[in-house]
ZADO-1210 file (C-alpha; in nm, 4 decimals, padded with zeros to 6 digits):
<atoms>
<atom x="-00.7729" y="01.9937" z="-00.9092" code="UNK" pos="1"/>
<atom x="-00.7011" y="01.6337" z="-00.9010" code="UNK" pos="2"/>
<atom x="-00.9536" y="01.3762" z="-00.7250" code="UNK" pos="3"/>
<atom x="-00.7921" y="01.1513" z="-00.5083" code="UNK" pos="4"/>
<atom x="-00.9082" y="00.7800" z="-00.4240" code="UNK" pos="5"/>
<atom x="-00.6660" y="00.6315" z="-00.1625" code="UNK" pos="6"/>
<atom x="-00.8513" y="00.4170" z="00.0251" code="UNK" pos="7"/>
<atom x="-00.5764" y="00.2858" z="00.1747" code="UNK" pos="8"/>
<atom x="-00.2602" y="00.4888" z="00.1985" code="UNK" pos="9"/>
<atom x="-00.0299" y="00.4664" z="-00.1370" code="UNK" pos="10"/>
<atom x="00.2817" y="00.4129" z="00.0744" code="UNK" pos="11"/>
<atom x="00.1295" y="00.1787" z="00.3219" code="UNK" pos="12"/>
<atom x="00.0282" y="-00.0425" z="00.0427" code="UNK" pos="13"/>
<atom x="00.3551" y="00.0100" z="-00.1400" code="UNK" pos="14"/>
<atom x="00.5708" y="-00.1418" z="00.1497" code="UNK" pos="15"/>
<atom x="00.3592" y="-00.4330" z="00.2392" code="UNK" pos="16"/>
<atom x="00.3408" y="-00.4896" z="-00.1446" code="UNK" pos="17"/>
<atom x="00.7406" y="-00.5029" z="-00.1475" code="UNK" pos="18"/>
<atom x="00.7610" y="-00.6789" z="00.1840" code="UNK" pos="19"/>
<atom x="00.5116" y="-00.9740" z="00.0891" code="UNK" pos="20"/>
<atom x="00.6567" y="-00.9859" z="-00.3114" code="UNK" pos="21"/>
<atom x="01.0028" y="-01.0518" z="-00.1261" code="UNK" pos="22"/>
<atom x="00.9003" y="-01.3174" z="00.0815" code="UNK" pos="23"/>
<atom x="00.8075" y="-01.5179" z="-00.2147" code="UNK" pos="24"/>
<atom x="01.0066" y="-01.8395" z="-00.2930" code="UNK" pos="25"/>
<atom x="00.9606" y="-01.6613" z="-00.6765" code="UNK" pos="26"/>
<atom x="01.0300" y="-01.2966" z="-00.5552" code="UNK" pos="27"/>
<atom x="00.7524" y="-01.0786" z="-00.7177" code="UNK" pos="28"/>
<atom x="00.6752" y="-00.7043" z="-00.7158" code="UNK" pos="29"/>
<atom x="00.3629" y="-00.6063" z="-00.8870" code="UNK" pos="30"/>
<atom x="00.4772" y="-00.4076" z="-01.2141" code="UNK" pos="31"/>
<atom x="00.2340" y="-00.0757" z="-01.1019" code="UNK" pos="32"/>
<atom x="00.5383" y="-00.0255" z="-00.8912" code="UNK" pos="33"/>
<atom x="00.7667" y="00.0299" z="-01.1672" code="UNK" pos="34"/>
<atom x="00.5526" y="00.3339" z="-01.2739" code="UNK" pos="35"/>
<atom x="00.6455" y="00.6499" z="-00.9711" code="UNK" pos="36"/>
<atom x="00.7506" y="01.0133" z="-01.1457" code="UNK" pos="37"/>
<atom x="01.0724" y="00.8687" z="-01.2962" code="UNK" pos="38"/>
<atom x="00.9515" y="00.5362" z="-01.4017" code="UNK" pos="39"/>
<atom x="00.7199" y="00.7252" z="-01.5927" code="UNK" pos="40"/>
<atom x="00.9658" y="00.9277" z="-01.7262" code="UNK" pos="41"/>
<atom x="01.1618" y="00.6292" z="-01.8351" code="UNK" pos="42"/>
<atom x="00.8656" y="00.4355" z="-01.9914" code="UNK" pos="43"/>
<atom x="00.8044" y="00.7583" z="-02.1649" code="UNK" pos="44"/>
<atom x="01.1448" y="00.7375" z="-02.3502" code="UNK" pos="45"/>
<atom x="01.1040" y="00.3903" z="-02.3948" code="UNK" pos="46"/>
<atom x="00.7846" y="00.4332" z="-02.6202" code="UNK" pos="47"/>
<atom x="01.0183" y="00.6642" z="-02.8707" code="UNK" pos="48"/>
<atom x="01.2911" y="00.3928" z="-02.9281" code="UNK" pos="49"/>
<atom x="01.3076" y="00.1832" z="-03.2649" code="UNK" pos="50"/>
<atom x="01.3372" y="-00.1614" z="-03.0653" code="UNK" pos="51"/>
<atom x="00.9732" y="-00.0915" z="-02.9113" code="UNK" pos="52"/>
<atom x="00.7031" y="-00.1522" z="-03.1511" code="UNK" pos="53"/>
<atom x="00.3763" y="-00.1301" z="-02.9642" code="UNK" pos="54"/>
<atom x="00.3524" y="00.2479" z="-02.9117" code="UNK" pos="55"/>
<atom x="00.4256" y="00.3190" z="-03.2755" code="UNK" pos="56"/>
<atom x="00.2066" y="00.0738" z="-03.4219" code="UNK" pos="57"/>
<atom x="-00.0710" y="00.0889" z="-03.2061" code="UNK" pos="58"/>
<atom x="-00.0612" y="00.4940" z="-03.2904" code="UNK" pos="59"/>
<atom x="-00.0571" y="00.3468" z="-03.6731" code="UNK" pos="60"/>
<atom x="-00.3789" y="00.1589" z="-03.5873" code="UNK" pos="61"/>
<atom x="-00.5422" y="00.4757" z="-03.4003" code="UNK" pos="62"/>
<atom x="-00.4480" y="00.7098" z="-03.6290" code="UNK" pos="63"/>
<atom x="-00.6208" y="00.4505" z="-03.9190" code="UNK" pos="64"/>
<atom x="-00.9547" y="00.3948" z="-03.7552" code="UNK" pos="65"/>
<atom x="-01.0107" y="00.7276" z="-03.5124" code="UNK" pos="66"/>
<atom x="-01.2642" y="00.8454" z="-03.7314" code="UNK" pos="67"/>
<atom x="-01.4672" y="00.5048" z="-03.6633" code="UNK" pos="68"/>
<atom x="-01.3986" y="00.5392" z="-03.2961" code="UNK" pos="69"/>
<atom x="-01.5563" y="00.9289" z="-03.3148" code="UNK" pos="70"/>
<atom x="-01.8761" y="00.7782" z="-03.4301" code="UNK" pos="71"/>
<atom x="-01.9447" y="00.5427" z="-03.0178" code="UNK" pos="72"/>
<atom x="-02.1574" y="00.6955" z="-02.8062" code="UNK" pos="73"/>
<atom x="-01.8896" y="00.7702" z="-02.5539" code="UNK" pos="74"/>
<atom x="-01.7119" y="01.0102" z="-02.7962" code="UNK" pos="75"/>
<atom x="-01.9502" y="01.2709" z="-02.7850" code="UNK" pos="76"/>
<atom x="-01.9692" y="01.2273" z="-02.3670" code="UNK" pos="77"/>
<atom x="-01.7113" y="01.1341" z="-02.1513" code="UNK" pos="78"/>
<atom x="-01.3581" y="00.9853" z="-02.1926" code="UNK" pos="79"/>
<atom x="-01.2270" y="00.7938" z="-01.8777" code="UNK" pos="80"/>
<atom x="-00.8384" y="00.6620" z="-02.0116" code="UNK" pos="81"/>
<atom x="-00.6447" y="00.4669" z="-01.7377" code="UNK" pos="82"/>
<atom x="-00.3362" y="00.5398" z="-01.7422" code="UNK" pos="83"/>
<atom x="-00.2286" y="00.8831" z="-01.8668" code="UNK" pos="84"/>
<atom x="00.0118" y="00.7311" z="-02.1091" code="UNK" pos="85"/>
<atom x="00.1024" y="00.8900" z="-02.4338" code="UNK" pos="86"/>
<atom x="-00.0162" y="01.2391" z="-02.5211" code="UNK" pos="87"/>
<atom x="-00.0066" y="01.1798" z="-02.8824" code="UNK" pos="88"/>
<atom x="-00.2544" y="00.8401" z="-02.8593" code="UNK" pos="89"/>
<atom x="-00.4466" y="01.0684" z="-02.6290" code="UNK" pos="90"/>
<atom x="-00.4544" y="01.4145" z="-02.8534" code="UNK" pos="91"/>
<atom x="-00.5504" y="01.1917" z="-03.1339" code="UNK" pos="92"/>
<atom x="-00.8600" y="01.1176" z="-03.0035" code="UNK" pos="93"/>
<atom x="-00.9123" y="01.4480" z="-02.8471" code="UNK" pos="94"/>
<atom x="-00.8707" y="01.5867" z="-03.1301" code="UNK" pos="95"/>
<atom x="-01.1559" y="01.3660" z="-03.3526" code="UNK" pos="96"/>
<atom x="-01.3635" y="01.4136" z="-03.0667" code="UNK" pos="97"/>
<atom x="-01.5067" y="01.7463" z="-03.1238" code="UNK" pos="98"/>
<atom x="-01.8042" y="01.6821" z="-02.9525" code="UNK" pos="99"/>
<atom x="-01.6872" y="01.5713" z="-02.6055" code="UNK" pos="100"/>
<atom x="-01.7535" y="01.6990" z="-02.2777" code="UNK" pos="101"/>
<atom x="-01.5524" y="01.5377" z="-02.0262" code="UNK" pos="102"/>
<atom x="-01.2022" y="01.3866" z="-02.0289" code="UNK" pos="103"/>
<atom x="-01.0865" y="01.2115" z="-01.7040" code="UNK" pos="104"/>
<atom x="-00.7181" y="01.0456" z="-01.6990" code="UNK" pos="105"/>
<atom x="-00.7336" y="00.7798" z="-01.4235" code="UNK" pos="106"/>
<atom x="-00.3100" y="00.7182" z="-01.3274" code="UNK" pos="107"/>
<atom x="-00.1186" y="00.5964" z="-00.9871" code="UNK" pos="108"/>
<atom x="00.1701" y="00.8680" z="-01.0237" code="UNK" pos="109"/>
<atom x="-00.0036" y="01.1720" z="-00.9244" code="UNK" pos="110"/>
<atom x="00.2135" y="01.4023" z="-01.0167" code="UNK" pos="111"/>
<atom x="00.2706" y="01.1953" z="-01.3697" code="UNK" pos="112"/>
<atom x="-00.1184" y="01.2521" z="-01.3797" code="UNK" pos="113"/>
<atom x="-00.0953" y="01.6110" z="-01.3180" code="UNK" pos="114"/>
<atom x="00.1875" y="01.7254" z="-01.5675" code="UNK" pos="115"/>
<atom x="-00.0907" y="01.4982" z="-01.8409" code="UNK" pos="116"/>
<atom x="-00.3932" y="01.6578" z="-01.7424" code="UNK" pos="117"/>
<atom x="-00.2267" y="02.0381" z="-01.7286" code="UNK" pos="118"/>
<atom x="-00.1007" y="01.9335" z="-02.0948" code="UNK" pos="119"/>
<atom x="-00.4715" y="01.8259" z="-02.2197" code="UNK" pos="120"/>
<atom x="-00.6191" y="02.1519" z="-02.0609" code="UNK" pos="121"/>
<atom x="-00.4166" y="02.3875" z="-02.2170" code="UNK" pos="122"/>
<atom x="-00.4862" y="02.2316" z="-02.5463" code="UNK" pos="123"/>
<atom x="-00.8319" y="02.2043" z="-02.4876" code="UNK" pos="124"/>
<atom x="-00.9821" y="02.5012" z="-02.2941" code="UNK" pos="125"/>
<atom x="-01.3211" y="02.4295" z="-02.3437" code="UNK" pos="126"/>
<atom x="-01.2810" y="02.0683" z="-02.2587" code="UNK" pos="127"/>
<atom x="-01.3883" y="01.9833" z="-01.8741" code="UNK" pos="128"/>
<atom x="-01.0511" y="01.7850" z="-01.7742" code="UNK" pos="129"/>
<atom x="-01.0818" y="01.5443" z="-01.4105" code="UNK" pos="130"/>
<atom x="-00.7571" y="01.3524" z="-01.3353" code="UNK" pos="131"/>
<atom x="-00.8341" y="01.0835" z="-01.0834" code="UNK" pos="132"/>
<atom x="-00.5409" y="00.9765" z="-00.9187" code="UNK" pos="133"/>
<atom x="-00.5913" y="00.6147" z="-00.8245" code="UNK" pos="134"/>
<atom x="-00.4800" y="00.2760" z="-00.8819" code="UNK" pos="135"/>
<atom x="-00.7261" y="00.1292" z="-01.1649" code="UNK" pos="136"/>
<atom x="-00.6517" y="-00.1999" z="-01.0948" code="UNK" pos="137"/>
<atom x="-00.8721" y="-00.1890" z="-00.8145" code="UNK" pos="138"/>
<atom x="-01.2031" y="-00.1552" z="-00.7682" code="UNK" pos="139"/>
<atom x="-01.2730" y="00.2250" z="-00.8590" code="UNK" pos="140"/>
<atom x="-01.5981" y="00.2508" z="-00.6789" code="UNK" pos="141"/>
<atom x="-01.7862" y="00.5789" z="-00.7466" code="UNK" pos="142"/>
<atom x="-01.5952" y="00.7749" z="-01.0300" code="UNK" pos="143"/>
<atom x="-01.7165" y="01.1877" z="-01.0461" code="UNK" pos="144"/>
<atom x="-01.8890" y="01.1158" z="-01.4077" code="UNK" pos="145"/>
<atom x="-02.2522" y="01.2874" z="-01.4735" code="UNK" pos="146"/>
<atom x="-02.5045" y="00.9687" z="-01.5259" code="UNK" pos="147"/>
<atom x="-02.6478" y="01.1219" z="-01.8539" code="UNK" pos="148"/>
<atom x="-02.3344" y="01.1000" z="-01.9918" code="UNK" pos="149"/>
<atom x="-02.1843" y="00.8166" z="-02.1981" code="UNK" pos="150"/>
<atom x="-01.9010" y="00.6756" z="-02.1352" code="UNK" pos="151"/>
<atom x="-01.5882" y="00.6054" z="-02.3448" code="UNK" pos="152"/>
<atom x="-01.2883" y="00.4009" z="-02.1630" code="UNK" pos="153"/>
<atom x="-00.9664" y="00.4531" z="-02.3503" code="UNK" pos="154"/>
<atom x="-00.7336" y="00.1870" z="-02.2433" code="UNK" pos="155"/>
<atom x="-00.3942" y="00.2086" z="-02.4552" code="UNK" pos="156"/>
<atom x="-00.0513" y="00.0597" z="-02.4307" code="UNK" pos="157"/>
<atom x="-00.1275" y="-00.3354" z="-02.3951" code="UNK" pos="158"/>
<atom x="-00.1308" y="-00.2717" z="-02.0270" code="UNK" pos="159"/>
<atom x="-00.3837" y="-00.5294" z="-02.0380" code="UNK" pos="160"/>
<atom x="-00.1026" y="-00.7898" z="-02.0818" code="UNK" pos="161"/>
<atom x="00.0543" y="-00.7105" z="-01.7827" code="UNK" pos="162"/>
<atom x="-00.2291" y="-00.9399" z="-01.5916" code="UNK" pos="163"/>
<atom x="-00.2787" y="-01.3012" z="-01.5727" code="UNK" pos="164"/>
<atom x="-00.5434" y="-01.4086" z="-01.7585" code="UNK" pos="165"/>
<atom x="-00.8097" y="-01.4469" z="-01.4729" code="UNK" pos="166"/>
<atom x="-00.6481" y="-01.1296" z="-01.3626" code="UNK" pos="167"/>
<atom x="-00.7382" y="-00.9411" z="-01.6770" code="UNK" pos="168"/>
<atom x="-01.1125" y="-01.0594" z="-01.6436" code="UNK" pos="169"/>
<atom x="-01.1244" y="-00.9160" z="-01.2791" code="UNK" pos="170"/>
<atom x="-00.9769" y="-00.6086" z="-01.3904" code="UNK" pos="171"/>
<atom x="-01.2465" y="-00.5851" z="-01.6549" code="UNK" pos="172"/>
<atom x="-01.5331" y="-00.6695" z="-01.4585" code="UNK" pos="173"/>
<atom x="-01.4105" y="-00.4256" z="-01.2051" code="UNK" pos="174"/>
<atom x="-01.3984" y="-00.1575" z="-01.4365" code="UNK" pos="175"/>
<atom x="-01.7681" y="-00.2579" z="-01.6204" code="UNK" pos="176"/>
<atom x="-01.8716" y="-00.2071" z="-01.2585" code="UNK" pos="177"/>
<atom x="-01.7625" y="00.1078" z="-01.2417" code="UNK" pos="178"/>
<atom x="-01.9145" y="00.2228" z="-01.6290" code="UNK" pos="179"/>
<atom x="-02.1746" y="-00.0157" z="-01.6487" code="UNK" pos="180"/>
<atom x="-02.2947" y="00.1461" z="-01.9764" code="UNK" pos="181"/>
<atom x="-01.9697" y="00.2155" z="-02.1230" code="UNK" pos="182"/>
<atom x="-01.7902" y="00.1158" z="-02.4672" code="UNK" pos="183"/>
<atom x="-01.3432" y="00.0654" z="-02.4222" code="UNK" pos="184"/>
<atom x="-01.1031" y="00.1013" z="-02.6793" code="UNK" pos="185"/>
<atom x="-00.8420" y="-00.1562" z="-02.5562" code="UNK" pos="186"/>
<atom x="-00.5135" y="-00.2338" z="-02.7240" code="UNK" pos="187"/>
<atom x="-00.3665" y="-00.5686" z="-02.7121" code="UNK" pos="188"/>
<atom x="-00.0443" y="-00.6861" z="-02.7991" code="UNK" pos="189"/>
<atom x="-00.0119" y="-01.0279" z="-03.0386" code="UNK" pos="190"/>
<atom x="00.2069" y="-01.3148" z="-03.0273" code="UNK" pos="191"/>
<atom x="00.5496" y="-01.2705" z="-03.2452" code="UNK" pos="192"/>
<atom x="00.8989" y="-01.3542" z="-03.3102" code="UNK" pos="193"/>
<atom x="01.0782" y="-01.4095" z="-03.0292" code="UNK" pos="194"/>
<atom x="01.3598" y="-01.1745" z="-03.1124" code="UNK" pos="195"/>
<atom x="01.1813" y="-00.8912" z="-03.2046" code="UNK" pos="196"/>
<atom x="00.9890" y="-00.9172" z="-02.8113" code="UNK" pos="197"/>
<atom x="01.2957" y="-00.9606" z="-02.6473" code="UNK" pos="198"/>
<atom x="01.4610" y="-00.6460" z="-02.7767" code="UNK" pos="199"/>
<atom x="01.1373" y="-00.4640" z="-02.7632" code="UNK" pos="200"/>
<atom x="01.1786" y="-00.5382" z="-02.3537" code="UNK" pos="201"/>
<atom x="01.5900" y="-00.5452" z="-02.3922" code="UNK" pos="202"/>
<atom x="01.6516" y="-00.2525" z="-02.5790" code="UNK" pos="203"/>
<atom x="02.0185" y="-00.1787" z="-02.7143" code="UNK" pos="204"/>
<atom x="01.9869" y="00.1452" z="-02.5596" code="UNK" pos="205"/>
<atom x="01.9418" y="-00.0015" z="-02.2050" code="UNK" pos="206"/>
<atom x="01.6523" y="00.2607" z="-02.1384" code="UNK" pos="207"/>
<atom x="01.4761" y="-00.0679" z="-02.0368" code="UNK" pos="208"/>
<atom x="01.6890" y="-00.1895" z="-01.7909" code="UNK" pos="209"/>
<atom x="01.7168" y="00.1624" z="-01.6450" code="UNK" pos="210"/>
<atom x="01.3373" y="00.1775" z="-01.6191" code="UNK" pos="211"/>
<atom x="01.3674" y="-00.1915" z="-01.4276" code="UNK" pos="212"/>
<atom x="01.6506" y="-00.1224" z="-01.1816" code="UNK" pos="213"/>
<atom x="01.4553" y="00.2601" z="-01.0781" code="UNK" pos="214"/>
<atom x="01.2113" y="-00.0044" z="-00.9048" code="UNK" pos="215"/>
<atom x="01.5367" y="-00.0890" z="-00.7049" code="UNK" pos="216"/>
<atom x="01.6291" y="00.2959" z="-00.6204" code="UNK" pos="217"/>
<atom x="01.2502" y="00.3709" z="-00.5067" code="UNK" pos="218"/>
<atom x="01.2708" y="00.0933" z="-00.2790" code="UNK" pos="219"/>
<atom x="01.5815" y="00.2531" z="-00.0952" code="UNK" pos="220"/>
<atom x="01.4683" y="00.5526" z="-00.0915" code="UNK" pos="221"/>
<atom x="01.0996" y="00.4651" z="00.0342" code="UNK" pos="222"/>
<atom x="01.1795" y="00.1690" z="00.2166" code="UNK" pos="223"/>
<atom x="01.5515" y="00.2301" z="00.3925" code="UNK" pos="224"/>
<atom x="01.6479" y="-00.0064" z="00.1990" code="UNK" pos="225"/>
<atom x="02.0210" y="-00.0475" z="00.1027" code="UNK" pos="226"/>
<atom x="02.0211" y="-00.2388" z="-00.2361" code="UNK" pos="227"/>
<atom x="02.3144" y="-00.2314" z="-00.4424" code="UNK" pos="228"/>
<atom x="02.1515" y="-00.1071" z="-00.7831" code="UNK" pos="229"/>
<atom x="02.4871" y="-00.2464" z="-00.9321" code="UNK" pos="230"/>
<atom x="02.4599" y="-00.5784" z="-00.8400" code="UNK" pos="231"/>
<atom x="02.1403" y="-00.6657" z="-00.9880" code="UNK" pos="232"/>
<atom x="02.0766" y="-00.6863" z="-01.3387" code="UNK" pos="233"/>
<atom x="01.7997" y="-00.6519" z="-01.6269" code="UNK" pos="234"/>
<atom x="01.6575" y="-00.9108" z="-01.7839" code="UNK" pos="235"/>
<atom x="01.3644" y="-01.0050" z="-02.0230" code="UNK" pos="236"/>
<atom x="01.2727" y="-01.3353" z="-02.0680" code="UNK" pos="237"/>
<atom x="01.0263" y="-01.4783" z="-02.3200" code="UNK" pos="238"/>
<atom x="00.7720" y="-01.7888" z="-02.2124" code="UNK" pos="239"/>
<atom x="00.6400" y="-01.9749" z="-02.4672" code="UNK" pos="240"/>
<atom x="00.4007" y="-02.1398" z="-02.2328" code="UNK" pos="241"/>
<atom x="00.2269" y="-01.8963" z="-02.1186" code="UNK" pos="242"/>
<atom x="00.3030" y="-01.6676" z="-02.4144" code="UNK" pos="243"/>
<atom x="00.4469" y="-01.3832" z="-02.2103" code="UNK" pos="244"/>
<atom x="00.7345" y="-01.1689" z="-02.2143" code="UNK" pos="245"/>
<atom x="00.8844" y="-01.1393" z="-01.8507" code="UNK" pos="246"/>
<atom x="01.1048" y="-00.9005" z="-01.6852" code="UNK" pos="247"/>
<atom x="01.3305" y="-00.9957" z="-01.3713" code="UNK" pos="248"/>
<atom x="01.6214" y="-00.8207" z="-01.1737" code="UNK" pos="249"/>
<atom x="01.8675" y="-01.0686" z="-01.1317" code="UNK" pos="250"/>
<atom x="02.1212" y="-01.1025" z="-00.8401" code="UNK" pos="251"/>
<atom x="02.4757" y="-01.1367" z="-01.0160" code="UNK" pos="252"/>
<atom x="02.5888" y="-01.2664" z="-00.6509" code="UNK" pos="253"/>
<atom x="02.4957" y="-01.3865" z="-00.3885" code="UNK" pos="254"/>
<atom x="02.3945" y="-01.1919" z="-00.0772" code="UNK" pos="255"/>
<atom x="02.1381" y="-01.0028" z="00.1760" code="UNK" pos="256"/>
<atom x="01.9419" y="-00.6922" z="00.1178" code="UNK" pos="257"/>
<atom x="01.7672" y="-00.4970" z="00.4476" code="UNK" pos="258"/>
<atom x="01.4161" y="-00.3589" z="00.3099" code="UNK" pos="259"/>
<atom x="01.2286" y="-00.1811" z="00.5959" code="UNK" pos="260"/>
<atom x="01.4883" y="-00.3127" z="00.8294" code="UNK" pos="261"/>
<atom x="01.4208" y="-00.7341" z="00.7065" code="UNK" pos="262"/>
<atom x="01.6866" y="-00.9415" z="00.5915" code="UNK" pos="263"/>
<atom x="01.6103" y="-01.0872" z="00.2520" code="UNK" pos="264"/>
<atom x="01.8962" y="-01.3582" z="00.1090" code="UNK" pos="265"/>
<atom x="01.9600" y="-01.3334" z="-00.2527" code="UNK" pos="266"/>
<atom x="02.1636" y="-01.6581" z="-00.4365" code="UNK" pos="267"/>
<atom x="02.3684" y="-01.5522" z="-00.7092" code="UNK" pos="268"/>
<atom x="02.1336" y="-01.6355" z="-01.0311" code="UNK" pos="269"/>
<atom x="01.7345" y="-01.5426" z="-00.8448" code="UNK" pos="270"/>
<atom x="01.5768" y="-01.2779" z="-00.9508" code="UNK" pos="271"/>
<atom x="01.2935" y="-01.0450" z="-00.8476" code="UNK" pos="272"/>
<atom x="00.9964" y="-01.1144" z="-01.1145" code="UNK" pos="273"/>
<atom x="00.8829" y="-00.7221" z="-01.1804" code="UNK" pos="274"/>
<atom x="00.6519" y="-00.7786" z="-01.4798" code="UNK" pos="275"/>
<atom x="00.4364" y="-01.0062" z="-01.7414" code="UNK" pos="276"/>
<atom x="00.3616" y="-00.8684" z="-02.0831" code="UNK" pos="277"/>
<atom x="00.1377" y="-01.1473" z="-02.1959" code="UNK" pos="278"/>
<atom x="00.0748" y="-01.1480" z="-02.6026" code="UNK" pos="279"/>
<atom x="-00.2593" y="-01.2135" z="-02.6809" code="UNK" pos="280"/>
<atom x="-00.4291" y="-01.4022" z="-02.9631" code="UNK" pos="281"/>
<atom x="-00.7969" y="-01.2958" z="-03.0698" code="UNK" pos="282"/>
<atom x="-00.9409" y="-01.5723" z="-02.9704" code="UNK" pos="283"/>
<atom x="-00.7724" y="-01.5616" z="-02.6141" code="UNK" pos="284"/>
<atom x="-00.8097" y="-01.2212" z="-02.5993" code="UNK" pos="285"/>
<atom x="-01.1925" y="-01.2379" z="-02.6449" code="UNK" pos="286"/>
<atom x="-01.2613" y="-01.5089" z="-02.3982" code="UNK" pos="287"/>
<atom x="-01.0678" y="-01.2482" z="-02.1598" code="UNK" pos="288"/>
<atom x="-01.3257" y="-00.9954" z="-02.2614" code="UNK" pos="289"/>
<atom x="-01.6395" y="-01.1837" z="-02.2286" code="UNK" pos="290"/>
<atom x="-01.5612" y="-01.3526" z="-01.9057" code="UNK" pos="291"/>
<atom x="-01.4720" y="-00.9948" z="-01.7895" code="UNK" pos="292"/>
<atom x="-01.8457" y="-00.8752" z="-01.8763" code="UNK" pos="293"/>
<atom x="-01.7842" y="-00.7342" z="-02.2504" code="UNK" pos="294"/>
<atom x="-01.8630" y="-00.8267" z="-02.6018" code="UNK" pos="295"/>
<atom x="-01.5789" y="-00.7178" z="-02.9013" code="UNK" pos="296"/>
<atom x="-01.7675" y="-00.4892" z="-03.1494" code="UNK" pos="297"/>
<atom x="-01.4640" y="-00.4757" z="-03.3732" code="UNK" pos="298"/>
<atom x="-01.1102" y="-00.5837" z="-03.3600" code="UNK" pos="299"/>
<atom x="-00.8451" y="-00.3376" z="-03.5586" code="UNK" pos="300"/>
<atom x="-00.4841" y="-00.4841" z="-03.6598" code="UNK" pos="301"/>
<atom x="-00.2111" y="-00.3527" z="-03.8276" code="UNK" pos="302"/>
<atom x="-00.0781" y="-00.4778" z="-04.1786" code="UNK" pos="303"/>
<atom x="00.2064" y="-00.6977" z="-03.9736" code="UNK" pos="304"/>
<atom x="-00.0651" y="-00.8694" z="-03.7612" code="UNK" pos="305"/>
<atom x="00.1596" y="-00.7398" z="-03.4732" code="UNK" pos="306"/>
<atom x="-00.0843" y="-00.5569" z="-03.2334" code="UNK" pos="307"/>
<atom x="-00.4520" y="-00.5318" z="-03.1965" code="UNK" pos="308"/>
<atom x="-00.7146" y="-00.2532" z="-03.0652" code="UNK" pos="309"/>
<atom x="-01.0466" y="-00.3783" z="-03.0155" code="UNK" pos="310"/>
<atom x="-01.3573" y="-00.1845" z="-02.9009" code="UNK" pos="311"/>
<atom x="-01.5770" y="-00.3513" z="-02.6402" code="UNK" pos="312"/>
<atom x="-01.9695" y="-00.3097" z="-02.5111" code="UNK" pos="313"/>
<atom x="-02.0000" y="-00.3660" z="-02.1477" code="UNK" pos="314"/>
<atom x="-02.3064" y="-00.6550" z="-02.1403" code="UNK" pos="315"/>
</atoms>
């Protein structure tokens, strides 16, 4: 069985998400979006490609320190992960875990949640397994988790990055109010080359761009809308400024999509913003952490200095 936490109805929130991103004078549509059954799908196949680094080498970095990781508190307890992202990141700590009771996958795309928490349950029968489908960037409120227990958040992927800064701190005080007790295993992407990000979010294969435009096709097929998937195109942008990788959908002309039966303009050249993957240094990582309401323990990296996990005490 899967616990549900609406409050507010997924596809109510969904349109006047799209509705209000459009009416932007920067057109902006938050990147949870991008993530329904296919977009999952898509992101899934974008973690196995050569051009994307961070799945692979943050696996490097798991694989490296699990045993560490088996010895918090929360590894012999419960395992909240947000986001039910890779099973092999996941099965590698399941699987150095011997001694844990509880594993609860917190993910937007139900049935993306499902499929990951059937998967974990047949591998581990004598594991208790509680998907909660809800959107973790909001508050979570009261999560089904026995009070003796502690608490191990396993937050993978560099999702992280897809915040603003002060956005990141809210989404870590949100979730230290949720498991005031608990330790996180976090993993943050670093600052790099430029070329090797932009192919990373560009890849050769055009998986990426596939996984951008799908935000397109949910929105006609959710919304009514009648967007011409064709005339909008991929692109990732790097900004030095604010040390961010950024996706858009470009128009390649100009015109006028009908969402939900409003008329938005399009010049040829704007773009819909879908998503930030800021690169974090240590030092900007851990003001993020302590102004969210947690203190870095340790801070893992792998021999290229590319990507970082760090594991965190709620204070």
């Amino acid at each position: 069985m899967t616990k549900h936490m609406p409050p507010v109805a997924q596809d109510d929130t969904f349109r006047s998400d799209i509705l209000n991103g459009l009416k932007k004078p920067q057109k902006t549509i938050s990147s949870k979006w991008l993530y329904d059954d296919v977009g999952s799908h898509l992101f899934e196949a974008i973690t196995e490609l050569d051009a994307y680094y961070p799945t692979r080498t943050e696996l490097s970095i798991l694989e490296k320190q699990v045993k560490q990781y088996a010895r918090l508190p929360g590894a012999r307890g419960a395992m909240v992960e947000l986001g039910s992202g890779s099973s092999r990141k996941t099965n590698l700590l399941l699987d150095a875990f011997s001694d844990l009771s509880v594993y609860m996958p917190i993910d937007i795309s139900a049935n993306h949640l499902k499929d990951a928490a059937e998967r974990v349950r047949r591998a581990y029968p004598s594991l208790a397994v509680i998907p909660v489908a809800a959107d973790f960037t909001q508050p979570l409120g009261k999560l089904p988790l026995l009070p003796e227990l502690p608490v191990l958040v396993f937050f993978p992927g560099s999702t992280i990055g897809n915040f603003e800064r002060h956005e990141a701190a809210n989404l870590l005080k949100n979730i230290r109010s949720a498991m005031p007790q608990a330790t996180m295993i976090v993993g943050v992407d670093r600052p790099k080359q430029k070329e090797v990000l932009v192919e990373a979010y560009d890849d050769p294969a055009g998986v990426t761009a596939a996984f951008n435009q799908n935000l397109l096709q949910r929105i006609n097929r959710q919304l009514g809308a009648n967007i011409d998937l064709a005339r909008f195109t991929h692109q990732a942008v790097w900004n030095t400024e604010d040390s961010r990788i950024e996706m858009h959908l470009e128009s390649s002309i100009d015109q006028t999509v009908v969402v939900d039966g409003v008329e938005f303009p399009f010049r040829e050249g704007e773009t819909i913003h879908t998503e930030n993957s800021h690169k974090y240094s240590e030092e900007a990582f851990t003001e993020i952490a302590n102004h969210g309401g947690w203190r870095v323990l340790d801070q893992d990296s792998d021999v290229n200095g590319w990507f970082s996990v760090y594991t965190l005490q709620a204070i």
